[in-house]
C-alpha positions in Angstrom: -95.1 94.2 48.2 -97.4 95.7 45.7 -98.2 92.7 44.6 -99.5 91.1 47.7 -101.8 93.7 48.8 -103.5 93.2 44.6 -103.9 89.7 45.4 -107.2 89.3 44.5 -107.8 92.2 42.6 -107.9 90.2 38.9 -107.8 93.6 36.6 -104.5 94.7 37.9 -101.5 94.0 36.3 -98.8 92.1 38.6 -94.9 93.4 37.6 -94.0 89.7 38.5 -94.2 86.8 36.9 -96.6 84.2 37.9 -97.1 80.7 37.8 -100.0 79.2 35.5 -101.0 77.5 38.6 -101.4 80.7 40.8 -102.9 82.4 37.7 -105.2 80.1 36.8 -106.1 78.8 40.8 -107.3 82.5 41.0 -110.0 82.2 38.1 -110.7 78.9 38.9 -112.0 80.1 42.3 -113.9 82.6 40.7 -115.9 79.9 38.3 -116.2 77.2 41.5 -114.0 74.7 39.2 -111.6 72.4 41.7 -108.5 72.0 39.2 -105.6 69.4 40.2 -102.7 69.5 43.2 -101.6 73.1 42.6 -105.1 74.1 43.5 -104.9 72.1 46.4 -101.5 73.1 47.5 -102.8 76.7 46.5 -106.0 76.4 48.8 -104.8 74.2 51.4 -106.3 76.2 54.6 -109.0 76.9 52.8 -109.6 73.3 51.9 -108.1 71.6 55.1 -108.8 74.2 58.0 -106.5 76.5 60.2 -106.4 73.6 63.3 -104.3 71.4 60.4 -102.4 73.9 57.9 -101.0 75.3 60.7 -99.6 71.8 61.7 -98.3 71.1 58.6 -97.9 72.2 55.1 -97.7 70.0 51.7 -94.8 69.0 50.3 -95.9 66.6 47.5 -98.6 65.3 45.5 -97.6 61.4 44.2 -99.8 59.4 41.7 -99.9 55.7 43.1 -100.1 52.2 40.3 -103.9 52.1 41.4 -104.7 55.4 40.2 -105.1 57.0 44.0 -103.0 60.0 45.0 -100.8 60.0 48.1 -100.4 63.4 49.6 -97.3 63.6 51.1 -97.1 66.5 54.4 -94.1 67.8 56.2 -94.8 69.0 59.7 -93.9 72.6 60.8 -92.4 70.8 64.0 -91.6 66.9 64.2 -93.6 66.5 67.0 -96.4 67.2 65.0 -95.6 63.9 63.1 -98.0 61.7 65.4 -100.4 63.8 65.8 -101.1 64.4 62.1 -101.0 60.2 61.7 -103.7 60.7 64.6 -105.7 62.7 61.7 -104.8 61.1 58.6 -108.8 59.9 58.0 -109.9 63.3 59.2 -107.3 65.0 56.2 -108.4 62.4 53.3 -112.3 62.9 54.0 -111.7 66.8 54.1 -109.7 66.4 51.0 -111.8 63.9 49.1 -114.9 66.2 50.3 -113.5 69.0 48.3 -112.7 66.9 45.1 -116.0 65.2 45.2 -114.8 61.9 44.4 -112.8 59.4 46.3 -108.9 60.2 45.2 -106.6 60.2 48.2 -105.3 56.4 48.9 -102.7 57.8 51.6 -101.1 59.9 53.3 -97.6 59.8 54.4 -95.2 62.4 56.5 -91.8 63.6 55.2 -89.0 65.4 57.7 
């Protein structure tokens, strides 16, 4: 528990280990630099808003042949399913908006 409530206290030690990812996503948040899918997946409420992460969480991050990404989401509740295809243009223009650059091709639901 001691370790949730330092969070985002960066001079304190952690006694467990960490992922470079959840290292790094912290520092990288400090310096404004958008890093890669585990800053993404790291940030998603942040990034997405509360009306969507609360719908559904990600589950994958795919590179496509054409160079785009498809973000793959798996809904807290499968009736969330069509709902979130309702949104899909919404979620890549939020996501492409925090990347600054046109990256997600598509976005696809998992069970």
């Amino acid at each position: 528990m001691l370790n949730q409530k330092n969070k985002k206290d960066f001079t304190v030690r952690t006694k467990r280990p960490q992922s470079i990812a959840g290292a790094l996503g912290g520092l990288f948040k400090i310096f404004g630099v958008r890093a890669s899918d585990s800053d993404l997946v790291a940030r998603w409420p942040e990034i997405i808003g509360n009306e969507i992460a609360n719908l559904a969480d990600i589950c994958a991050v795919k590179k496509m042949k054409n160079g785009d990404y498809n973000i793959v989401l798996r809904p807290r509740n499968p009736a969330y399913t069509l709902k979130l295809s309702y949104m899909t243009d919404e979620i890549k223009k939020q996501i492409n908006k925090y990347f600054g650059a046109p990256c997600v091709g598509k976005i696809s639901f998992r069970k």
